[in-house]
C-alpha positions as CSV (number, residue, x, y, z in Angstrom):
1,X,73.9,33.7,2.8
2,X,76.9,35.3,4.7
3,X,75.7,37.5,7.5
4,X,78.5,40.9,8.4
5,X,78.6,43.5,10.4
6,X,78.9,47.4,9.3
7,X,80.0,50.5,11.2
8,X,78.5,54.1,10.5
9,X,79.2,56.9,11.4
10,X,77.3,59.1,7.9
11,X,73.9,56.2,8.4
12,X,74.9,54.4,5.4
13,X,77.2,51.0,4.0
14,X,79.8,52.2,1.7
15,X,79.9,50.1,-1.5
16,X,82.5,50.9,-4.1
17,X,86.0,50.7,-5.0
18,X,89.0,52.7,-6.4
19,X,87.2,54.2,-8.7
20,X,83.8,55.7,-7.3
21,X,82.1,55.0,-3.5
22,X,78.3,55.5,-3.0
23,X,76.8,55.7,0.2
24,X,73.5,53.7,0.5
25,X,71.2,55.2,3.3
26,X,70.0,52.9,6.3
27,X,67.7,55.0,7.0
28,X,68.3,54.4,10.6
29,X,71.4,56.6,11.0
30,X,74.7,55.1,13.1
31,X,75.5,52.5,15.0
32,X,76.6,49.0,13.9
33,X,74.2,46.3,12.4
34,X,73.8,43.6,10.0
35,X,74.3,43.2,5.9
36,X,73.1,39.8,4.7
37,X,75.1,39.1,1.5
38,X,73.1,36.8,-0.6
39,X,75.0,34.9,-3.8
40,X,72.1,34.6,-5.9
41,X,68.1,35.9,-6.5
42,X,67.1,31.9,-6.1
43,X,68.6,31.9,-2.6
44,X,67.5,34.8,-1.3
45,X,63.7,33.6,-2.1
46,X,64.2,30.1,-1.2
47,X,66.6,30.3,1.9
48,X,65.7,33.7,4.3
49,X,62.5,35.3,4.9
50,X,64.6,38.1,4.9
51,X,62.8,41.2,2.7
52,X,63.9,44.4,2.5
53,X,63.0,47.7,0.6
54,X,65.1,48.3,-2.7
55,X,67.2,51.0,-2.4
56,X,69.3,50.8,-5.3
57,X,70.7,48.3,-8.0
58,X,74.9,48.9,-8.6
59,X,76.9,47.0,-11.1
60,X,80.6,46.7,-11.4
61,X,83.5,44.4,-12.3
62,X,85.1,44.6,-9.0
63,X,83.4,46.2,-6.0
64,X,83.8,46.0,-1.8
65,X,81.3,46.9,0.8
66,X,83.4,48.4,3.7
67,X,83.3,47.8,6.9
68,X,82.6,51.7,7.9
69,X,80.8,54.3,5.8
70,X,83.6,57.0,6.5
71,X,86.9,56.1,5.3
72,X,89.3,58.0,4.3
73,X,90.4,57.8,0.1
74,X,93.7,56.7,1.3
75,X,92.2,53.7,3.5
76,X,89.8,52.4,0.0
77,X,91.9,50.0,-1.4
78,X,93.2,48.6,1.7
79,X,91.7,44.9,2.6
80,X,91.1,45.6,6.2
81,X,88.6,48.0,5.2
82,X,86.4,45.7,3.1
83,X,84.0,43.0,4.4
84,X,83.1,41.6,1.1
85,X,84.2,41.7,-2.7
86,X,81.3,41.7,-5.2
87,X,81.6,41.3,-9.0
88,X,78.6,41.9,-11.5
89,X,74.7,43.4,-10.9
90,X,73.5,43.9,-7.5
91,X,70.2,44.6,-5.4
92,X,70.7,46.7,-2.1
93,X,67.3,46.6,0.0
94,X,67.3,48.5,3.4
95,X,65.5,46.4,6.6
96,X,64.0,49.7,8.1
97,X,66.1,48.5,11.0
98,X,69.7,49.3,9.8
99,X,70.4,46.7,8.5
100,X,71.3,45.9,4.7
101,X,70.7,43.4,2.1
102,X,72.6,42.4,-0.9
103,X,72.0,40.2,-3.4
């Protein structure tokens, strides 16, 4: 499990990449907290007690969470703006608290 920090400014982690962005609500609203990027379903059972509520599933072959939610389109496909690159299926579960989980 890798444990970042995200900035909002809209209550939400950007995910996305070139080609499309979604916004996943925190339901908390702005501020900076915690997304726990987990590498597969078997360690996010067997290492956290870390739950969350399932906002959304996202798939694609290359994909960034971003270290703000409101970015400009010119700033996407700059590194500095991602925390993480993501490849494949994914779970994003909100903590109630602001913070995120991916698996």
């Amino acid at each position: 499990m890798r444990q970042l920090k995200y900035s909002c400014d809209g209550g939400s982690i950007l995910v996305g990449n070139e080609n499309f962005q979604l916004q996943v609500l925190n339901s908390v609203g702005d501020g900076e907290y915690n997304v726990y990027v987990f590498d597969s379903l078997a360690e996010y059972y067997h290492q956290s007690k870390i739950r969350g509520e399932l906002r959304c599933t996202i798939s694609a072959d290359c994909m960034w969470l971003f270290k703000y939610d409101c970015i400009t389109d010119s700033d996407i496909c700059d590194p500095v703006n991602h925390l993480v690159e993501l490849s494949g299926k994914h779970c994003i579960e909100i903590m109630g608290n602001g913070d995120i989980v991916v698996i």
